[in-house]
N, C-alpha and C positions, 0 to 999 in steps of 0.2 A: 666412929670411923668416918672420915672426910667422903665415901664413896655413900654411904646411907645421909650424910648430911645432902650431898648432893643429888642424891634420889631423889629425898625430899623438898628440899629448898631450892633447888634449880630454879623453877617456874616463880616462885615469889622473887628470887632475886632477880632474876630476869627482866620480871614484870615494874620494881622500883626501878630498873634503870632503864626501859622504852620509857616509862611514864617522867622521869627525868632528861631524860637525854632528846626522844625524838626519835631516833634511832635504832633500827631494828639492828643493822649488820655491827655497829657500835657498839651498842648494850649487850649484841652477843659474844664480842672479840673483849671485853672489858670483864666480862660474867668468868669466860676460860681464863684470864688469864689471873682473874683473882682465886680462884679456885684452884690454879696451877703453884701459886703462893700460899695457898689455905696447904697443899697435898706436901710441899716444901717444908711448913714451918711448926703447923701445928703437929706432928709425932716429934718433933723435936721440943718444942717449946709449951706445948698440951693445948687444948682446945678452948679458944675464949669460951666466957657465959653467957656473951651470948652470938654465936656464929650468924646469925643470919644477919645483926648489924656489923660484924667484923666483914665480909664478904664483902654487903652492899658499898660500905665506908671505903674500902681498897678496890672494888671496881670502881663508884665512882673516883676515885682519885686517878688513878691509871686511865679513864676513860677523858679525865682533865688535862692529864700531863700530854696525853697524844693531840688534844684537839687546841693545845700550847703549840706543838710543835708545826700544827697543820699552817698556811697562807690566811686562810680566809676565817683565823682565829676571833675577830674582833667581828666579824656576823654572825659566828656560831655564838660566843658570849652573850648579844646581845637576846640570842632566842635562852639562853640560862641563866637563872638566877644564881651564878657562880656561886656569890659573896655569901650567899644565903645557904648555900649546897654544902661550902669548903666551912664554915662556922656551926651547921650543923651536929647538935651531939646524938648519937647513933647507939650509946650503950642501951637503951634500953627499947625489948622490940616493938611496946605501943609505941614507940615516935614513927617507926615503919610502915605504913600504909600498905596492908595486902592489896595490891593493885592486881591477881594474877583473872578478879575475873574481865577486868576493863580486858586484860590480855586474851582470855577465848572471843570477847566479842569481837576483837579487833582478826582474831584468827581466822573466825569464823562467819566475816563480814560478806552480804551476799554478791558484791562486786569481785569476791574472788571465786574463780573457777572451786569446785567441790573436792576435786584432788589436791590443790592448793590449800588450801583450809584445812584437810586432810595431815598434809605436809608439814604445814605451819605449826597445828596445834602438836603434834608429837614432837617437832625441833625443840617448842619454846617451852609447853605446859610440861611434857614428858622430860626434853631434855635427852631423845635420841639422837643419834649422830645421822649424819645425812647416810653415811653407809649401813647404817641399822633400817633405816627408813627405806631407803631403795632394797635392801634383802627382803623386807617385810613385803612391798608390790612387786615385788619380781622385775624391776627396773635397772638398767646400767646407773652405777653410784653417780657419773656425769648429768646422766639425763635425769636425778634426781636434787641434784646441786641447780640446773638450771632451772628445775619447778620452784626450788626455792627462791632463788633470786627474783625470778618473774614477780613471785610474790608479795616478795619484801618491797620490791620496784613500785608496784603495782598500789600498794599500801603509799609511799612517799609521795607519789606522783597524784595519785588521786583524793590525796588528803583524807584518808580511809582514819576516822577519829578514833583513837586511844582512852575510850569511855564505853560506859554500858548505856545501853540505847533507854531512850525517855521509855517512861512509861506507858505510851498507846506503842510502842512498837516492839516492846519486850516481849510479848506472848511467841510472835512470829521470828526472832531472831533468835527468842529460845530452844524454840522449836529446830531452827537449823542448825544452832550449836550441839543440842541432844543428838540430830542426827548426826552431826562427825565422829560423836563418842560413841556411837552405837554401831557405826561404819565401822569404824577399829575395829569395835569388837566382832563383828562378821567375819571379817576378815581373819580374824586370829581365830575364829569361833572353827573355822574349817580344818584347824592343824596346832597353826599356831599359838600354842599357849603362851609364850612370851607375851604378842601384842594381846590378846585377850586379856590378858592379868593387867595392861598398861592401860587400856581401856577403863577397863574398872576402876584401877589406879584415879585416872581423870574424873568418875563419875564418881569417887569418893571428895575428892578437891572440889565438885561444883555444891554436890551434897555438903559440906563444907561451909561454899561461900553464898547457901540459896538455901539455907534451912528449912523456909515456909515453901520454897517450892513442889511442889506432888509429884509434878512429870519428872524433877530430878531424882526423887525417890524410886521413882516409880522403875525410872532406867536400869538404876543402881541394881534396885530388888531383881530386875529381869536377869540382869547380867551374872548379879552373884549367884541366881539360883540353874540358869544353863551355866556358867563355868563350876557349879556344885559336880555336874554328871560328868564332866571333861573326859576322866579317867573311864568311863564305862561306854563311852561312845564309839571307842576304836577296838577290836581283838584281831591279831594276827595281821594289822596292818589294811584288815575292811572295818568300814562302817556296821554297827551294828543299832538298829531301829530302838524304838522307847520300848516295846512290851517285850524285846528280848535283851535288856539291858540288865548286868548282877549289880543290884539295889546296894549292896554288900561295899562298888566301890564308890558308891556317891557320898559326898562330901557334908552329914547333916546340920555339922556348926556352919558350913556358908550356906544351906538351906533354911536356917534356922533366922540368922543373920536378913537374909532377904525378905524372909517371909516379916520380920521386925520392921523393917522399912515399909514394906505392903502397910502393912497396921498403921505405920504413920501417915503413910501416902492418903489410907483412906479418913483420917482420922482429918486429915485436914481439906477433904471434901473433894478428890482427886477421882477423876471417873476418866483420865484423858488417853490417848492411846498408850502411853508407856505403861501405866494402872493399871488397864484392862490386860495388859501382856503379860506382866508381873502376875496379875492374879490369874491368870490361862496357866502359867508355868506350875506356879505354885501348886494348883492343883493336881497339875501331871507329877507332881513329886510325892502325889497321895497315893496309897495305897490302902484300899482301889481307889483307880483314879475316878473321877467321878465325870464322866465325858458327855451328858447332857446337859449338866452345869456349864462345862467348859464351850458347847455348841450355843448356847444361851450370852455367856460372853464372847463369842465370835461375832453372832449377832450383833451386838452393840458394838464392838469395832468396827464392824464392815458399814455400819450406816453412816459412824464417823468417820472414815478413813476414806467411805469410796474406792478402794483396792481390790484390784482383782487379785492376788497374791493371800492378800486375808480371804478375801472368797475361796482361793482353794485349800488354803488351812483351815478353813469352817468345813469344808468338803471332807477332810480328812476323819474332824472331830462328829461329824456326821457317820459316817464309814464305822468310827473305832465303836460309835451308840447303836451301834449292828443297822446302819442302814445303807450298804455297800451300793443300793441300786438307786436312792435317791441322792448322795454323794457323786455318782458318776453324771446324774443329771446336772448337778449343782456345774461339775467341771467341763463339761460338753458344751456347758452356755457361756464359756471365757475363751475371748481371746489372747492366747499365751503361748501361740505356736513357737515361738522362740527361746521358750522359757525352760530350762531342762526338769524344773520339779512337775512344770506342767505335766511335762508326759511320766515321768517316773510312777509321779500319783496315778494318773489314769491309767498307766499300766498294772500298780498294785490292784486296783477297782476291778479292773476287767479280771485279771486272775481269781478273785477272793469270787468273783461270779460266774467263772469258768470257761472265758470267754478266752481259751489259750491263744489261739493266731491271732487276734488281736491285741492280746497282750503282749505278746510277741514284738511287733511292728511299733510300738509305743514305747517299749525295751528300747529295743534300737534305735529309734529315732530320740530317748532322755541319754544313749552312749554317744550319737554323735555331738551332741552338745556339753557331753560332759569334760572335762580338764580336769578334774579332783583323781589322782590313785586309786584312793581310797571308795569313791564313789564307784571308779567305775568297776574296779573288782565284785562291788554288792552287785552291783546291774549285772554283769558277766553270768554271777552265780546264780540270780534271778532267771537268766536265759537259759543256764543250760537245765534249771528245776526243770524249765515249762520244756 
């Protein structure tokens, strides 16, 4: 089916024709409109053997015939190896160059704003429509067309290169690109299963094109083993917490799945923040959980990370290893007044110690910060326990 080819192959096609053409807005009006001749011809005429060089071969061509009919045809030529392009044979897909990771680098490059990179990598790597994207941030589809553009601009103009970064600067540009793909998933992580699942989606293609990497494992495993619980996170439209979650609707083949990735991650000597997450989770997927192990890896993230946010998740995994009074100390020593898990946590703490009017006041002040439904329904019902 042309709609699963293009699920798939979107981002690799894409990625051959920035890394031909130069062209971000180009490569994308050439990608649709071969794909709109792929949706035309192939239920009619049946599906080449090999679609992903049928696609490349007719966008670039159609990206040819347009930039024939433009003015400044004979400057653009000179930046393409036309002759070389249009002679090109394309049946078979090793002559294709998977270009799609030059494409997160170039997405995820740190000259562009982090909502832009954001933007970028679901347009090109994902293949959402500028109106899937603005649904997904809760954005006017306008004001998400202009994040684009800025982007793409931003890219041309600053000569933002179409390559994966040398060797001494790939640790840290990996690092930023894991975080966009993990940003997605937060974000879908709250409701959204769509972008969750696209998330993953992406941290399958990097795991993919970065097989020896740890941290991409490492992400993959975190993500697949929280969208394992999806289903058992929401009843009646609240949130419902990890020890009163029905184990019954978690998912143990993507549990199983992540925890396979973990094994590799550590097999190839991976101890980095996404590893140590991956193995936090995994654990909470044990039963019983084993939550001094899990305070033991908190540890080691927080010395790596430096996070106050990991400190109050080590406060939590503190709390659940029955020590509610020296977890409220851990949190008492962060500043996070702005933070709404901040206070939610310190409100459970104070409760679980008995400390109602103060738990109270920390209730309400994790409701004024909250915007999730769902959240604030559990807080509500938190309030009127106490």
């Amino acid at each position: 089916m042309i709609e699963d080819v293009f699920r798939d192959q979107w981002g690799r096609v894409l990625a051959s024709l920035i890394g031909f053409l130069g062209d971000v807005d180009l490569a994308e009006e050439a990608a649709q409109e071969a794909f709109a001749t792929a949706a035309e011809r192939w239920p009619r005429d049946g599906e080449p053997g090999n679609p992903v060089g049928w696609l490349v071969r007719t966008a670039r061509n159609k990206a040819l015939d347009r930039l024939r009919r433009e003015k400044n045809l004979a400057a653009k030529l000179r930046q393409l190896d036309v002759r070389e392009a249009v002679e090109m044979e394309l049946d078979a897909v090793a002559t294709i160059p998977d270009e799609r990771l030059e494409l997160v680098f170039t997405c995820c490059h740190p000259a562009l704003a982090t909502e832009a990179q954001v933007a970028l990598t679901l347009r090109t790597l994902g293949g959402l429509t500028t109106d899937e994207i603005a649904r997904a941030f809760l954005v006017a589809p306008e004001t998400m067309k202009r994040r684009l553009s800025r982007a793409k601009a931003k890219i041309r103009d600053a000569g933002i290169p179409f390559a994966v970064p040398p060797d001494h600067l790939l640790p840290d540009r990996l690092a930023a690109v894991l975080a966009v793909v993990y940003l997605i998933f937060n974000e879908g992580y709250r409701g959204r299963v769509d972008l969750a699942a696209e998330a993953i989606r992406l941290g399958g293609v990097l795991e993919q094109l970065m097989p020896d990497e740890p941290e991409v494992k490492g992400l993959l495993a975190l993500m697949q083993c929280h969208h394992a619980r999806r289903k058992a996170r929401f009843t009646g439209g609240e949130l419902v917490l990890l020890d009163d979650q029905d184990r019954s609707l978690w998912e143990a083949d993507r549990i199983s799945a992540g925890r396979a990735l973990l094994d590799r991650a550590l097999a190839l000597g991976g101890r980095g923040p996404y590893v140590l997450q991956a193995a936090i989770v995994s654990l909470q997927c044990a039963d019983p959980v084993d939550w001094p192990q899990i305070v033991l890896l908190y540890d080691e993230l927080a010395r790596l990370t430096r996070s106050a946010v990991v400190e109050l998740n080590r406060a939590v995994a503190i709390a659940q290893s029955g020590s509610p009074s020296e977890a409220l100390r851990v949190v008492d020593a962060l500043d996070l007044d702005g933070y709404q898990y901040f206070h939610s946590t310190r409100a459970e703490l104070l409760r679980r110690l008995g400390r109602d009017t103060e738990a109270r006041a920390a209730y309400t002040r994790a409701l004024e910060l909250t915007t999730d439904a769902a959240e604030r329904r559990f807080l509500e019902r938190r309030l009127t326990e106490l």
